[in-house]
C-alpha positions in Angstrom: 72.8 85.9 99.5 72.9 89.5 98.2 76.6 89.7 99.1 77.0 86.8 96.9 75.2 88.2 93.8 76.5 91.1 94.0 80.1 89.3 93.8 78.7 87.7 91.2 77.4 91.0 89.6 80.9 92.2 89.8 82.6 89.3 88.1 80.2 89.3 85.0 80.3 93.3 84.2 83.2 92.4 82.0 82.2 89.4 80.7 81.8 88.8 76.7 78.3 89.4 75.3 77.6 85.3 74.8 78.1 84.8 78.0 74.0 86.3 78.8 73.3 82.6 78.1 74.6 81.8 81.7 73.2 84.6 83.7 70.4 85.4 85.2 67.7 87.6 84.0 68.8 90.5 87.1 72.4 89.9 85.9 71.3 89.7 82.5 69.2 93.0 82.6 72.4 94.7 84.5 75.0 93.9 81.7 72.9 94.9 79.1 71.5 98.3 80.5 75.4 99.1 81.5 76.4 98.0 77.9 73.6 99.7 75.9 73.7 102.4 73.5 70.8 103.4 72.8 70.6 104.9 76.3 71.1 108.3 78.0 73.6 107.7 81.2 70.4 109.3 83.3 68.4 106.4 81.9 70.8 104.2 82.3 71.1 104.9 86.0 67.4 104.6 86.3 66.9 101.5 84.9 69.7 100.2 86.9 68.0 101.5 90.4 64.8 99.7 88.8 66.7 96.4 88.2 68.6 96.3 91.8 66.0 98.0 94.0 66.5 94.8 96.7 69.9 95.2 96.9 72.4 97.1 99.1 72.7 100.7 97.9 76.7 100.4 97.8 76.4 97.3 95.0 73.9 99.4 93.4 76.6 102.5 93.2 79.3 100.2 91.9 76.9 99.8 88.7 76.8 103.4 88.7 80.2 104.1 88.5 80.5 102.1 85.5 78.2 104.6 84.0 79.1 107.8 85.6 82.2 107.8 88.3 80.9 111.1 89.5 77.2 110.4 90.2 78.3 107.1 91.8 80.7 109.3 93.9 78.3 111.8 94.7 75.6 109.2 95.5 77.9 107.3 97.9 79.3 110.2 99.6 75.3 111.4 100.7 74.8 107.8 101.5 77.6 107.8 103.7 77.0 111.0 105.7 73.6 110.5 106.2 73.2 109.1 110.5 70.5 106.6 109.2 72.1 104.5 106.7 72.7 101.4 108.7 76.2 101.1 110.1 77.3 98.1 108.3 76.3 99.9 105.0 78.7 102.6 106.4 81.0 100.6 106.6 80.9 99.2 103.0 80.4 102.3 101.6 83.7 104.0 103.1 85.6 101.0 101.5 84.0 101.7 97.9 84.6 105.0 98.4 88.3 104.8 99.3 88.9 101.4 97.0 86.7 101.6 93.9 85.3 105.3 93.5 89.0 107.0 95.0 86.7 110.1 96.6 89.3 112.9 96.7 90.4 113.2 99.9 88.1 111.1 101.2 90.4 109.7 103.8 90.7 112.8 105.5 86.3 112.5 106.5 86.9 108.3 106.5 89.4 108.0 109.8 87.6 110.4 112.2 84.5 108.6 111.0 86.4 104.9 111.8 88.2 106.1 114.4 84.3 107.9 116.2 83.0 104.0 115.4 85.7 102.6 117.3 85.0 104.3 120.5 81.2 103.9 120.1 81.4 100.2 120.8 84.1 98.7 118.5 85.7 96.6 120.9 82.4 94.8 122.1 81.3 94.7 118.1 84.9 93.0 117.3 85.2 90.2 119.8 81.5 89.1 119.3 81.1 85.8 117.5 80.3 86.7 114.0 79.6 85.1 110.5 82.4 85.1 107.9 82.4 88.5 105.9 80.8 90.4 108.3 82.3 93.7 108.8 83.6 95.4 112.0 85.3 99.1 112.5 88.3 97.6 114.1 88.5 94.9 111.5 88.4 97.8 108.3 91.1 99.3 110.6 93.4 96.3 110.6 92.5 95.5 107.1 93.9 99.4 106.2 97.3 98.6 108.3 98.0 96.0 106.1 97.0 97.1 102.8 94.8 94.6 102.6 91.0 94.1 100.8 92.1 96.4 98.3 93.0 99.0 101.2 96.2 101.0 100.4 98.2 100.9 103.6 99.6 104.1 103.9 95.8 105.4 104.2 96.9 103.9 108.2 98.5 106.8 108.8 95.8 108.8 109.5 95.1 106.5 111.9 98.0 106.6 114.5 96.1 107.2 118.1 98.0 106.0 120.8 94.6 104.8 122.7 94.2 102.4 120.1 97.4 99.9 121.0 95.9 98.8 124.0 92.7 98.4 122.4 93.9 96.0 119.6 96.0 94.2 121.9 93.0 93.0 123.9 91.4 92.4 120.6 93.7 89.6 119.9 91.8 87.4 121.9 89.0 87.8 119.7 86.8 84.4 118.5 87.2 82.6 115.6 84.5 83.1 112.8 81.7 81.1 112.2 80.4 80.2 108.5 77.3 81.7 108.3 74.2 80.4 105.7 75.4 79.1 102.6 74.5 79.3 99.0 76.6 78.1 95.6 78.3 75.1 94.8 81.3 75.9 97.7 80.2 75.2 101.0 83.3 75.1 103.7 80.8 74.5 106.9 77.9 74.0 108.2 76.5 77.3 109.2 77.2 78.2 113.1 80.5 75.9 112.8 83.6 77.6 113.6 85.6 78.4 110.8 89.0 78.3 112.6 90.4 81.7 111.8 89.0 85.7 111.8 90.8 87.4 109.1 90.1 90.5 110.8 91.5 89.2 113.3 94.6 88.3 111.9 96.1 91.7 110.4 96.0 92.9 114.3 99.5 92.3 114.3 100.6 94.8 111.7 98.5 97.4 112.8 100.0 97.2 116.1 103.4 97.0 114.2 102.2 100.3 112.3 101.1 102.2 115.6 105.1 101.1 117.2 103.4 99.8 120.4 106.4 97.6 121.5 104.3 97.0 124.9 102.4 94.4 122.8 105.2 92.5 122.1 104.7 89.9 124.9 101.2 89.8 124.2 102.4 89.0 120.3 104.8 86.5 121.2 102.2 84.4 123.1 100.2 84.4 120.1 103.2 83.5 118.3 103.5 80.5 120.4 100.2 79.3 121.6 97.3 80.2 119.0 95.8 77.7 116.6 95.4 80.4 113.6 98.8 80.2 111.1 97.7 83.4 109.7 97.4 85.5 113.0 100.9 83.9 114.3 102.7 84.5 111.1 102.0 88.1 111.4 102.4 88.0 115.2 105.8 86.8 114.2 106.5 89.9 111.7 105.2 92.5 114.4 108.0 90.4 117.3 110.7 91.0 115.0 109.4 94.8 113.6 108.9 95.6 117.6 110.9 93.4 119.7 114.1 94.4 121.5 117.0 92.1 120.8 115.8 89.4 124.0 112.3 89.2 122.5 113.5 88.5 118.9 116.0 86.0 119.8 113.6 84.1 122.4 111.0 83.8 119.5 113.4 83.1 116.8 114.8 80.0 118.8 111.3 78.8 119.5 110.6 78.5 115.4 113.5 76.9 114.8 113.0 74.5 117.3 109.5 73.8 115.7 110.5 74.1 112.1 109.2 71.2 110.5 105.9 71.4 112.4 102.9 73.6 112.7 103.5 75.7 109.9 106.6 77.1 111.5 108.9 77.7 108.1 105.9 80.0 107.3 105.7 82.0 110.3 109.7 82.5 110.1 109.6 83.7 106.5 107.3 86.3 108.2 109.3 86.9 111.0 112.1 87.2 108.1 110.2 90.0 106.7 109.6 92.0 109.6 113.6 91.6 110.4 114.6 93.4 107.2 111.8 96.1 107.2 113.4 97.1 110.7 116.3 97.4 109.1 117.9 94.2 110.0 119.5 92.5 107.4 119.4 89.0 109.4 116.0 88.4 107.8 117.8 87.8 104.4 118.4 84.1 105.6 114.8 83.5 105.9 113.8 84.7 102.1 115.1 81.2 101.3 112.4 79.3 99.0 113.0 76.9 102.2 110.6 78.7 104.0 107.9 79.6 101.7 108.4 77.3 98.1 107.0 74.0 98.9 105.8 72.0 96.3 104.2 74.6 94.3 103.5 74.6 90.8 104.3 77.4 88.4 101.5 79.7 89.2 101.7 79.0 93.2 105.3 79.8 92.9 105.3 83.6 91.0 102.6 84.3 93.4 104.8 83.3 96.8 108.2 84.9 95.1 107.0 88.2 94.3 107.6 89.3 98.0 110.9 88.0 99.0 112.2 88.7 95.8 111.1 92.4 96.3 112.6 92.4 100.0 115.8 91.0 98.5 116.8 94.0 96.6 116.6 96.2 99.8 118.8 94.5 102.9 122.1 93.6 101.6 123.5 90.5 103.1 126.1 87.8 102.7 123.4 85.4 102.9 121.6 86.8 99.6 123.5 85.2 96.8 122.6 81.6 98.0 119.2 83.0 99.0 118.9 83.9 95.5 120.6 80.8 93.5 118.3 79.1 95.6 115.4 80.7 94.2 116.7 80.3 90.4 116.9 77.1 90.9 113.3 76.2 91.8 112.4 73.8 89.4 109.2 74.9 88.2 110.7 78.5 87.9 113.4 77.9 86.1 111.1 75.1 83.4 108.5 78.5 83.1 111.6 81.3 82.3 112.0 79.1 78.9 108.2 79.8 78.1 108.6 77.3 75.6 105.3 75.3 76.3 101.7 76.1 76.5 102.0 75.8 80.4 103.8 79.3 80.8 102.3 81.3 78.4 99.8 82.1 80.6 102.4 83.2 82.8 104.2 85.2 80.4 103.6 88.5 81.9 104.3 87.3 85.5 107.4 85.6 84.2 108.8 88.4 82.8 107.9 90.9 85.8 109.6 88.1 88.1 113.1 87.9 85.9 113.7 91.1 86.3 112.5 91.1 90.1 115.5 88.9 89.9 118.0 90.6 88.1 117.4 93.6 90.6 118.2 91.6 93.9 121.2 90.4 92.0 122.4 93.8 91.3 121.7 95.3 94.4 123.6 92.5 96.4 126.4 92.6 93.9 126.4 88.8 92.9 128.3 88.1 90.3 127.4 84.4 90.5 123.9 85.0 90.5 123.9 87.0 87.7 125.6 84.5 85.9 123.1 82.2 86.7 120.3 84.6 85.4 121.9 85.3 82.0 122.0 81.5 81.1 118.4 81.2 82.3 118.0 84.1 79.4 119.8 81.9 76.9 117.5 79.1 77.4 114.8 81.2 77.2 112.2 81.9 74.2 111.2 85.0 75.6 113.0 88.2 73.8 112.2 90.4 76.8 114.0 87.5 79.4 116.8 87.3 77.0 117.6 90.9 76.6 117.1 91.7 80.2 119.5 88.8 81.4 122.2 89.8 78.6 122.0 93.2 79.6 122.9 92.7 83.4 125.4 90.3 82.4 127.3 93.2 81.1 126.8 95.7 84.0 127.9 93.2 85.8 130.7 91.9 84.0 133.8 92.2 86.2 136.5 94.7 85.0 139.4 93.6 82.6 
């Protein structure tokens, strides 16, 4: 429950002032106290301490820090190096400190700190059955090699130790989740019940990927092939193809193919796809397609899912690329939102734009005159000024000589 308000307590910070109708008095209290001024920030800070004295020291600090960065970073940081705060609190606060308050160099006292919890019973604390959104030292570990829960990924560096690749390897195996006690209108399952996937769990694979332990390839590739979690084999799939020798790629590559139109497989090759080109193998291009990762996605959906391949596209050239890319241009509900001409895309708008020129980007780097083309009469259609200069303009760079 307090993990929920204080995801609540998050949310509602920068919510309008008519919106104290909704909340409750603790909310209520919080908004107005960080909003106030007739107050000092020191009496600020204390009424805020008075208003969320049950809950967690680390949601109290991220009130703080909306009053005063430095005595929320200062507060944290003596919270965090003090032996009794409770490890899970740790934990939480080494997050904040890295995600939300950016300590200085924090990373440099965070990874001896992770890496200390690791080897003081992180394996036994990781492959224990445990409620959703519980936190483990190996899991804020795999959550750093993927940049993921706000992490920045290249904070993993720090955390290259070649004792860890047989640890995570093992880890693998851990259980699934279990939904713990619910509150709010979503509940996904009854408390106890297996949720079916460990998102800890599941960003092993690039960790491993990250620390180059190729020995965990056949351990990756039976994941790949046998596990029930899409998540976990998708990025199983990534760490085969970023690790595997030619064999291991190929055997794994045939077996998704084989299984394309089943068990999520077009998903787990777009991954594998990804982990082709970031090895520097530009064989991953073909699996960019929107084949793989489009569906039938609406507007919103589809910006989200493009971003990536779009990104990948404009660094592996390929003779695949151009229909890669006309493929994507021609996604229906992408091509309907570049016009921004109804009340459907202009939320979008932003998004749009920042996609269009993802687009004209891959197009120049793979030298596709034909997909350039393509692009500047998307601009022509489109009511956008931005779309419509950017697509003219690379229609002239592009332009082939006279």
């Amino acid at each position: 429950m307090k993990n929920l308000i204080f995801i609540l307590l998050l949310a509602i910070a920068a919510m309008p002032a008519r919106a104290d109708l909704l909340m409750s008095k603790t909310i209520r209290d919080t908004y107005a106290t960080i909003q106030s001024k007739d107050l000092t920030n020191e009496e600020k800070i204390a009424r805020l301490r008075e208003i969320l004295k049950a809950e967690q020291p680390s949601a109290l600090i991220s009130f703080i820090a909306q009053v005063d960065l430095s005595a929320a970073r200062s507060e944290a940081m003596a919270l965090f190096r003090n032996p009794e705060t409770p490890r899970q609190e740790r934990l939480r606060l080494g997050k904040q400190l890295l995600q939300h308050l950016e300590q200085p160099n924090f990373i440099d006292e965070y990874a001896p700190f992770l890496l200390a919890l690791i080897a003081d019973g992180g394996e036994a604390e990781f492959m224990a059955v445990k409620a959703e959104g519980e936190s483990t030292a190996i899991g804020e570990l795999s959550f750093m090699s993927n940049g993921f829960e706000g992490f920045k990924a290249i904070d993993f560096d720090h955390f290259k130790d070649s004792k860890l690749a047989p640890l995570l390897t093992g880890c693998l195996a851990a259980p699934d989740r279990v939904y713990g006690e619910q509150s709010g209108c979503i509940v996904l399952g009854k408390p106890g019940e297996s949720s079916g996937r460990n998102t800890e769990r599941q960003h092993l694979p690039i960790a491993l990927a990250r620390l180059g332990a190729t020995e965990a390839v056949p351990k990756l590739a039976e994941v790949v092939r046998t596990h029930h979690d899409i998540y976990l084999r998708s990025n199983a799939a990534y760490a085969v193809a970023f690790l595997g020798n030619p064999a291991e790629r190929k055997s794994i590559e045939v077996f998704l193919r084989n299984g394309v139109k089943g068990n999520y497989n077009h998903w787990v090759l777009y991954a594998f796809g990804k982990g082709l080109i970031e090895r520097g193998d530009a064989a991953g291009v073909e699996f960019m397609s929107p084949r793989y990762w489009a569906g039938n996605r609406d507007l919103s959906e589809t910006l989200y899912y493009s971003e990536e391949p779009l990104k990948l596209l404009a660094t592996a050239r390929s003779a695949d690329a151009e229909s890669v890319l006309m493929e994507i241009t021609r996604l229906t509900s992408l091509r309907a939102g570049f016009k921004i001409s109804d009340k459907g895309a202009e939320p979008n708008r932003a998004r749009l734009i920042a996609r269009f020129r993802q687009l004209v980007e891959a197009a120049e780097f793979q030298q596709s005159v034909r997909v350039v083309r393509d692009i500047a009469s998307i601009a022509a259609d489109s009511a956008e000024p931005q779309i419509k200069s950017v697509g003219a303009d690379a229609a002239l760079r592009l332009a082939p000589a006279k």
